[in-house]
Steps between C-alpha positions, in 0.01 A plus 500: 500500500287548178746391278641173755163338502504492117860365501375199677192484335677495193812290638227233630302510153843411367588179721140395452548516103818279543403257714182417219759478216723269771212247583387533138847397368488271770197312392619519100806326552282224721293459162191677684410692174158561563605640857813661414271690184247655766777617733687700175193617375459657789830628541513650140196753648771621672783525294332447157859506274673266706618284259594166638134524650400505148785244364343257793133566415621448128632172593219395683235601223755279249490201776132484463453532141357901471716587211293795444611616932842409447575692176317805655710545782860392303367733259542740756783415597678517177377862407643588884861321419529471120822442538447176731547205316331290713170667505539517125530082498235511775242696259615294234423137659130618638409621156643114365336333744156697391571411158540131543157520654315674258347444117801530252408774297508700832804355575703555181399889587698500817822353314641770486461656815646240661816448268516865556525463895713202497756676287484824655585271867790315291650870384452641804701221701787340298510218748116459522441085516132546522434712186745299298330205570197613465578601122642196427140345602341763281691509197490057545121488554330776253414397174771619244206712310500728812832537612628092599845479396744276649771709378403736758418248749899398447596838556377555816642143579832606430458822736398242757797338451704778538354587828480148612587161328284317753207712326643498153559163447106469689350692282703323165358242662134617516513597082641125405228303721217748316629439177477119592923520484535246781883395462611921483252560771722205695837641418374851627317383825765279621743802469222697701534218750849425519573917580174569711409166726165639556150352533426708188759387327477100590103567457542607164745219401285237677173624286711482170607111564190369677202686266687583160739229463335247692840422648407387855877341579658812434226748685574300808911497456486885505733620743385755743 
């Protein structure tokens, strides 16, 4: 009889556990954060290693600008799954993020960490958009005196392109307009556009003619 009770009390403890992480998953993908963060944090008492408890309270930490939260808990989930490549890009973009919004001699410190994370996620996955792009962004925007290199930047564009023209010709697209190479970054967009017929892709070709080449006639002739 002993051992029944516990059963339920257990069995009941269980269904009470899921239904948090339910409502809480509920109210996330509703944009509740600050609702949906309560409900996990409480749920993560319970089952503290749950991970996509922590990948959602990572998330919302990110969403509100606590870099320092957010690269706790990917952290975390990283060392768990260091073969995940997604909590490796994850880890990666929080410590970015932090590093955009600090002083830059702080910032040049964390370099390398996050080159290191991004690369790791772009290893780990061969087919890894997120990573990829994010290197591309990296190698684009760092000063060539720490690590900038468009050669690399290309690199990862080609990969891209491998995996997807739609991105490859995106992010070719993304390297011209930064280097202020406005008729390459048109050839390469309107590729983009012509194979993907997305909002990104007409968004991106609309912001090339109407704010870099001052073309109004042929931002509004693009064809969605």
């Amino acid at each position: 009889m002993k051992k029944l009770f516990f059963f339920f009390l257990l069995f009941t403890q269980c269904l009470i556990s899921q239904t948090l992480f339910e409502k809480a998953e509920k109210l996330y993908n509703e944009k509740k954060f600050e609702e949906a963060k309560g409900l996990f944090e409480s749920y993560l008492k319970s089952a503290p290693n749950h991970q996509k408890t922590i990948e959602y309270l990572g998330d919302i930490a990110g969403n509100a600008k606590k870099w320092d939260v957010a690269i706790a808990f990917y952290k975390k989930l990283k060392l768990q799954n260091p073969n995940s490549a997604n909590y490796w890009y994850k880890y990666g973009g929080a410590l970015g993020m932090k590093a955009k919004s600090v002083n830059k001699f702080k910032a040049v410190g964390m370099i390398s960490d996050i080159e290191t994370a991004f690369l790791t996620a772009a290893n780990l996955d061969k087919k890894h958009l997120e990573s990829r792009w994010a290197l591309v962004m990296l190698y684009i925007e760092l000063p060539g005196i720490v690590g900038g290199s468009e050669t690399k930047a290309v690199k990862y564009a080609d990969e891209l392109m491998a995996i997807s023209k739609v991105e490859g010709y995106l992010a070719k697209g993304y390297i011209d307009v930064y280097y202020k190479r406005y008729k390459a970054a048109e050839v390469n967009l309107i590729k983009a556009h012509q194979i993907g017929k997305s909002a990104i892709t007409y968004a991106k070709l609309y912001d090339l003619y109407m704010y870099k080449l001052k073309d109004k006639e042929k931002a509004q002739n693009i064809k969605k």
